[in-house]
N, C-alpha and C positions, 0 to 999 in steps of 0.2 A: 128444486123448488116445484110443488105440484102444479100438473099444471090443470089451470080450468078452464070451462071453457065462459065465454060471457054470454051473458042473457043481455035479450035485447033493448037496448037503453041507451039515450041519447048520450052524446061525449060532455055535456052539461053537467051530469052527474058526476064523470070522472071530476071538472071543476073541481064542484061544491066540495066533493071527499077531500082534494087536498086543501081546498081553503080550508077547510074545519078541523083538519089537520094539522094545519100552519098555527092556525089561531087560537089551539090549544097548546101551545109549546111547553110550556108546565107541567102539565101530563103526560104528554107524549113527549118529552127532553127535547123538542125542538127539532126532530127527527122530520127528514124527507120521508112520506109514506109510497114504498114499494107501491108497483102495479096491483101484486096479489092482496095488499093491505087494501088497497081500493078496491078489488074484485069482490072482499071478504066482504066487504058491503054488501054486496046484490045478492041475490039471489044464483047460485050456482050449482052446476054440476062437474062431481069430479070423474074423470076418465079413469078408471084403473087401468091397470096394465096386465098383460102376459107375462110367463116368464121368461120368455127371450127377450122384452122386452128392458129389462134389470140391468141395472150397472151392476159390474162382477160382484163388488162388495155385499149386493142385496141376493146375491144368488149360493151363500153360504148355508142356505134353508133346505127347504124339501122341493125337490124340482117335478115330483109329482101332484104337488099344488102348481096348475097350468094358468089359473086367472085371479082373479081378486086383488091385485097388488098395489098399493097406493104407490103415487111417485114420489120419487125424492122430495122431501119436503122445503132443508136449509130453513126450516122457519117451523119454531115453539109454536105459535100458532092455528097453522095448517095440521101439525099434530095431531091437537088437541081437537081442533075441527074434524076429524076424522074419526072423531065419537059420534059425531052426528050423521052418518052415512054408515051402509053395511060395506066390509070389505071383507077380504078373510082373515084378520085379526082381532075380527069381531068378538067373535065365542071366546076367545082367547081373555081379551082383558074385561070381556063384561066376567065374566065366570070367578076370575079372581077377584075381580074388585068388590063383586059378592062376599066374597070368602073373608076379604079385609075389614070387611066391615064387622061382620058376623063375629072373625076372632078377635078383634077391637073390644066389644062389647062383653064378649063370656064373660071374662074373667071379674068385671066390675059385676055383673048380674045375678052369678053365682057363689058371690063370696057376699055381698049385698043387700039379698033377700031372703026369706026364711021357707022358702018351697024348694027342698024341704024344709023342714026344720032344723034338722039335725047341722046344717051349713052353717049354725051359730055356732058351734064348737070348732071350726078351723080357726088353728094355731097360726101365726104370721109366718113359721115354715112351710106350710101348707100352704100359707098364697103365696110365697114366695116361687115355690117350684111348680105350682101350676100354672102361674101366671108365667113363669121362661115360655112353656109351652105353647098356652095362648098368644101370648104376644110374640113370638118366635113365629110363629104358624102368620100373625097377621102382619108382622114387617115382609117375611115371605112372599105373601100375596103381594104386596103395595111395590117392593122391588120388581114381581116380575110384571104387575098393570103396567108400570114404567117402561120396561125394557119395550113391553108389544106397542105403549102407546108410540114411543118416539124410536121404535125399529126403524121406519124411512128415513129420521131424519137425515143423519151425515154418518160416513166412517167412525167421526171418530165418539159421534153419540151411540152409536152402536155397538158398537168396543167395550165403553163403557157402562152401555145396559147391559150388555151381555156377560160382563164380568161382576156388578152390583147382583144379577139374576143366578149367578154360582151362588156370590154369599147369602144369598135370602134361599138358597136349599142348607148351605152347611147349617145356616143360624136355625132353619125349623128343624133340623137331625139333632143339632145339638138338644135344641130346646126340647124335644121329646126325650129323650135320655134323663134329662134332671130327676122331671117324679118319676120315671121309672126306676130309677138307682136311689132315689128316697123310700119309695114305698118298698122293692123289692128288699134293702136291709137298711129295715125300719130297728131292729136291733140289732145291727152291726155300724152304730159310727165311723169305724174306721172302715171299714170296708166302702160305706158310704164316699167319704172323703176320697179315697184312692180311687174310684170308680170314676167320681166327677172329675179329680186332674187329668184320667185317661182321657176321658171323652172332649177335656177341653183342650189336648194338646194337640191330637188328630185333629179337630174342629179347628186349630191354630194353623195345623200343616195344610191343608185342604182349602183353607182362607188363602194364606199364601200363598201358596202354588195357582189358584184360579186369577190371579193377580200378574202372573210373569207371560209376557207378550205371548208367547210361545202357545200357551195352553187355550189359547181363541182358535188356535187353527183347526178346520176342519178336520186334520188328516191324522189330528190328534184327538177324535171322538171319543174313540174306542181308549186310551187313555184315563179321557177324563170319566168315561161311565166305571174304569176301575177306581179311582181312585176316592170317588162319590160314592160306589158300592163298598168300599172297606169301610170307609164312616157310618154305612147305614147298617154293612156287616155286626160293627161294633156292636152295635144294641143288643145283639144273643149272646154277646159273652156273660153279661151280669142276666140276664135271661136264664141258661143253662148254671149257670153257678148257682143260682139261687135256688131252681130245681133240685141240682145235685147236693147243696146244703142243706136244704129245709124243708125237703120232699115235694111230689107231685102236688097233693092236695093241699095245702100251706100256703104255698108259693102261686099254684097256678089261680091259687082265691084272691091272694095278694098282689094280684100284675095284673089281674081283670084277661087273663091267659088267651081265651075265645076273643075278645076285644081288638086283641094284640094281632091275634093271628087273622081275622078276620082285616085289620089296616091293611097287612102284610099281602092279602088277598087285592086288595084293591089296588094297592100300589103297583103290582105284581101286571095286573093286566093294564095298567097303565103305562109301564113300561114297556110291556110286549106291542103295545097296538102302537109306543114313538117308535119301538128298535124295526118292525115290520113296515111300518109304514103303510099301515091297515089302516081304512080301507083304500085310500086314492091310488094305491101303486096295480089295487088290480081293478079299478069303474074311475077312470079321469076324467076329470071336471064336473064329478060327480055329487065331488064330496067338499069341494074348494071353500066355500062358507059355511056348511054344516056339516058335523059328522065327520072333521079328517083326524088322521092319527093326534097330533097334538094337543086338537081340542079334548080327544075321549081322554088323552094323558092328561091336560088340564082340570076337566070334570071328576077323573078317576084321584086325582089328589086333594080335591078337593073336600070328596064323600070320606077317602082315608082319613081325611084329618079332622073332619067332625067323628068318624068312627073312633081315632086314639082319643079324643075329646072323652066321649064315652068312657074309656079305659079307662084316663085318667081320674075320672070324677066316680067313678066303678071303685078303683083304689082307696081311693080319699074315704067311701062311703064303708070298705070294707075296715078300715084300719080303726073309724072311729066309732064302728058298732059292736067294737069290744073282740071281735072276732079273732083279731090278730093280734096273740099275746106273746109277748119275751118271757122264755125260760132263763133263770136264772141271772 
């Protein structure tokens, strides 16, 4: 339970909060109101902590983040309060909750208005498989604001942010895959088809297995970054096939090529600055609310996924400007 400290105020107060507490029992189910329910009244400040300071459970992180750590919570509340003060999970869940929003919206704004114009001509397959993507990318976000906001709370809310935060990666890998395996054979149906069960049974396997007790352990990182990297591997198979089918210039007009590889960039140094642990492992306590590996991983996916946004509406914009025709 965090702990706070109280500001100075008569024990009158304390009263009145549980009479008013008592005397709404219909709202509040009739519920004794906890100390910190009565603290949440006042006016407060929270102690963060160091990290020696963590119960083991909370020290499965980055130990070269030295301070910012809120305390164990045991209370939905305290959480959620814990939007309203900076700690170092700050950058963390405001960044995606940005992102959630943002990708909530695309997909209604761009299949919905006529700027351009030409976005009266998408087909219902077309928002079909753009929307996996958007809305893939914004369940993603909204999984991982979850995990960062109720990270203190208990083992076993943690457990289970931390495993809902695997499938909100598999579901935006998945979801980026779709329009790329549409638009890439846009006349190849069946290639089409066969492309999507690949990507949706790895996407099945990958679910799965981030689900079995085992795959939380730390000591199985290195594991999980494989097994996350063959799913994201995936995406260059219909990539390069479609190359090798329908040549450089075709293909790489029809995948929005630069788009793709320019995500692939970002992503790229977004994993490098979690796997290094750039910058706090060499200036500590430097970087603890601004600027640590995480956050730059968190921002760096963020820019990726509005850059494959581009891609995809790049695609969309290529196939129905006549550009992209089937032979035979």
């Amino acid at each position: 339970m965090a702990h706070l400290e109280l500001t100075s105020s008569s024990e009158a107060h304390v009263v009145q909060v549980r009479k008013r507490f008592r005397g709404n029992a219909e709202l509040h189910l009739g519920l004794e109101p906890t100390e910190t329910q009565v603290n949440a009244t006042r006016t407060t400040a929270v102690q963060l902590l160091l990290w020696h300071q963590l119960p083991a459970w909370q020290q499965e992180g980055n130990h070269y983040i030295e301070s910012g750590y809120r305390p164990t919570a045991e209370s939905i509340w305290h959480c959620l309060h814990s939007l309203t003060y900076l700690h170092n999970e700050t950058v963390n869940i405001v960044s995606h909750a940005i992102g959630a929003v943002i990708f909530f919206v695309l997909p209604f704004y761009i299949f919905n208005t006529e700027i351009p114009p030409r976005y009266a001509v998408a087909t219902f397959t077309d928002k079909v498989v753009c929307s996996a993507y958007f809305l893939g990318v914004a369940v993603c976000f909204v999984f991982s604001v979850g995990f960062h906001i109720f990270f203190n709370h208990s083992p076993r809310l943690f457990s289970m942010g931390q495993k809902l935060d695997f499938q909100g990666v598999v579901l935006l890998m998945w979801g980026a895959n779709v329009p790329l395996i549409y638009y890439s054979f846009i006349c190849d149906p069946e290639l089409q088809i066969r492309y999507w069960l690949l990507i949706t049974f790895l996407a099945i396997c990958c679910s799965v297995t981030t689900f079995q007790p085992r795959f939380s352990n730390p000591h199985l990182r290195h594991w999980r970054a494989a097994i996350f990297g063959s799913l994201a591997l995936s995406t260059f198979i219909p990539v390069f096939h479609g190359l090798f089918k329908y040549g450089y210039e075709v293909h790489q007009n029809r995948i929005a090529l630069p788009w793709i590889l320019l995500t692939l960039l970002f992503n790229s140094l977004g994993a490098a600055a979690y796997a290094s642990k750039f910058p706090e492992r060499l200036y500590p306590r430097r970087f603890d609310l601004f600027g640590a590996s995480h956050q730059i991983m968190h921002v760096a996916i963020l820019v990726a996924a509005a850059t494959y946004g581009v891609a995809v509406t790049s695609e969309f914009d290529y196939l129905h400007s006549g550009a992209s025709i089937c032979n035979g």
